[in-house]
N, C-alpha and C positions, 0 to 999 in steps of 0.2 A: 190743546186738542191734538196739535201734531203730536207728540211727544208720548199721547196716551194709544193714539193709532200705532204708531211704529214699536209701543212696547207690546199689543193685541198680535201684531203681525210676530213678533220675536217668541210671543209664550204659543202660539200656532205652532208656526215653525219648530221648538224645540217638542213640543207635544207628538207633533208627526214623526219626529228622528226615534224618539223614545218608544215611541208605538210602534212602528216598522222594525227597530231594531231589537227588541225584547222580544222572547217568547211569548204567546200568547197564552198559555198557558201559568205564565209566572200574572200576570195579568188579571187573569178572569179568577184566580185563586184554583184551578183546577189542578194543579203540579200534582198534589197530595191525593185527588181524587182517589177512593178504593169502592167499588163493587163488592158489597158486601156479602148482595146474593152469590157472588163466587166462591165465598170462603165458604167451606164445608164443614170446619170444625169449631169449638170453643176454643176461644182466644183471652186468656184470661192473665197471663203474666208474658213478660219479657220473653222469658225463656221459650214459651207456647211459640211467640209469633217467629224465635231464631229456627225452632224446631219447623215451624210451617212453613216458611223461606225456603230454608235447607230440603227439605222433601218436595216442595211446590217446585221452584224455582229452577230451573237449570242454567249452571252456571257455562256462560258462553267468554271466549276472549274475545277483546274486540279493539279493532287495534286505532278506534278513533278515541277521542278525546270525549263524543255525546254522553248525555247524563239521561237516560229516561224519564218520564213521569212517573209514577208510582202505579199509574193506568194503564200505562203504554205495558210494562212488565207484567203488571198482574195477565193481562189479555194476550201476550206474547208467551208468558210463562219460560221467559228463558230474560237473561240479564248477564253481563259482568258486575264485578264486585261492588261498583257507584250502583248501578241501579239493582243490586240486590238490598243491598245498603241504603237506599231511599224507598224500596218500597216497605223494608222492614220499618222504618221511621215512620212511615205514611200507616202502616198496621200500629205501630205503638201509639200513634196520637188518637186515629179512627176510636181503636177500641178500647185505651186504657188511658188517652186523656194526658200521653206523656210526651213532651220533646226534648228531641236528643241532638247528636251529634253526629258527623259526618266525621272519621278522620284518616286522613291520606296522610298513608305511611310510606318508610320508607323498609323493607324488609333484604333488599340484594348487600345495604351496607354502600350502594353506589351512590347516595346525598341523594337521590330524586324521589320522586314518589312513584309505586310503581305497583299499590295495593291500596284496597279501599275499607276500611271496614266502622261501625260503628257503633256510637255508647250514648245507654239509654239511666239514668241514674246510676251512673257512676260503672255500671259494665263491660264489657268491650265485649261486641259479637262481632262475629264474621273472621276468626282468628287462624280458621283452618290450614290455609299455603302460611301462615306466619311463623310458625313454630315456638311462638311466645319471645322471636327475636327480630323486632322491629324498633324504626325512631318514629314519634309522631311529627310530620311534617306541615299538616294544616287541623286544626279544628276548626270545622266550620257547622256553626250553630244554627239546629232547623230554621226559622227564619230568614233565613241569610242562605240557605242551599239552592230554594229556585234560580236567586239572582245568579249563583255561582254557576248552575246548571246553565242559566241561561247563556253566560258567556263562555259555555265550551261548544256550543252547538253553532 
C-alpha cells in the first residue's frame, strides 16, 4: 500500500511539472485553432493558402525565439517567418485535410538557423528572403511543431 501511495504522489507530482511547464495551448489541441469566419476567400490548394499568408499576413522580425499559435497570427495579422509558417500549416490542415512540415533553414551559409519556411506535400513555401540558396537544418513534422513551439516560449 505504501509503495502504491508514493507512486500516486510521483504520477501527481510529474502531472503538475508537465502542466505548468507546457503551453497550454499545446494541451487543449488549440495550437492549430483557425477562425474560419476570418478567412475571406476560397482556400482550395496549397498555393491559395501561400498566396493568402503572403497578402494577409505581415511579415514582422522579431528577435525572440516565440512560435505563435496559428490564432494568435491570424488575429494579430502580422508574424515572423515560424509563425507565418505555422499559421500556413494550421490553413493547409483546416481546409485541405493536409500536414506538413516546418523547416528551419540555414540561408547566411553561417551553420545556424536563421529562416523558417515550410512543406506541404512535397513543396517548399515561404522561400522569398531565401533566394533558392539554403541548408535544411530541422524538419519538424506538424505533430511535433506545438511541442517545439512550446519549448521556444
Amino acid at each position: 500500500m505504501k509503495n502504491l501511495t508514493k507512486l500516486m504522489i510521483l504520477i501527481v507530482v510529474l502531472l503538475s511539472v508537465i502542466f505548468t511547464s507546457c503551453d497550454m495551448a499545446i494541451l487543449d489541441g488549440s495550437f492549430w485553432y483557425i477562425d474560419r469566419s476570418m478567412v475571406n476567400v476560397e482556400l482550395n490548394s496549397s498555393d491559395d493558402i501561400d498566396r493568402y499568408v503572403h497578402d494577409n499576413i505581415k511579415y514582422t522580425s522579431d528577435k525572440s525565439d516565440d512560435v505563435q499559435t496559428a490564432n494568435e497570427t491570424q488575429n494579430r495579422k502580422k508574424g515572423d517567418c515560424e509563425d507565418n509558417a505555422v499559421f500556413a500549416l494550421a490553413l493547409n490542415y483546416e481546409y485541405l485535410g493536409i500536414k506538413g512540415y516546418i523547416l528551419m533553414v540555414d540561408c547566411s551559409g553561417a551553420g545556424g538557423i536563421d529562416h523558417a519556411m515550410y512543406e506541404v506535400n512535397g513543396v517548399t513555401y515561404n522561400k522569398a528572403s531565401t533566394k533558392n540558396n539554403y541548408v535544411i537544418r530541422e524538419r519538424i513534422y506538424f505533430d511535433d511543431i506545438p511541442m517545439y513551439a512550446s519549448s521556444k516560449r
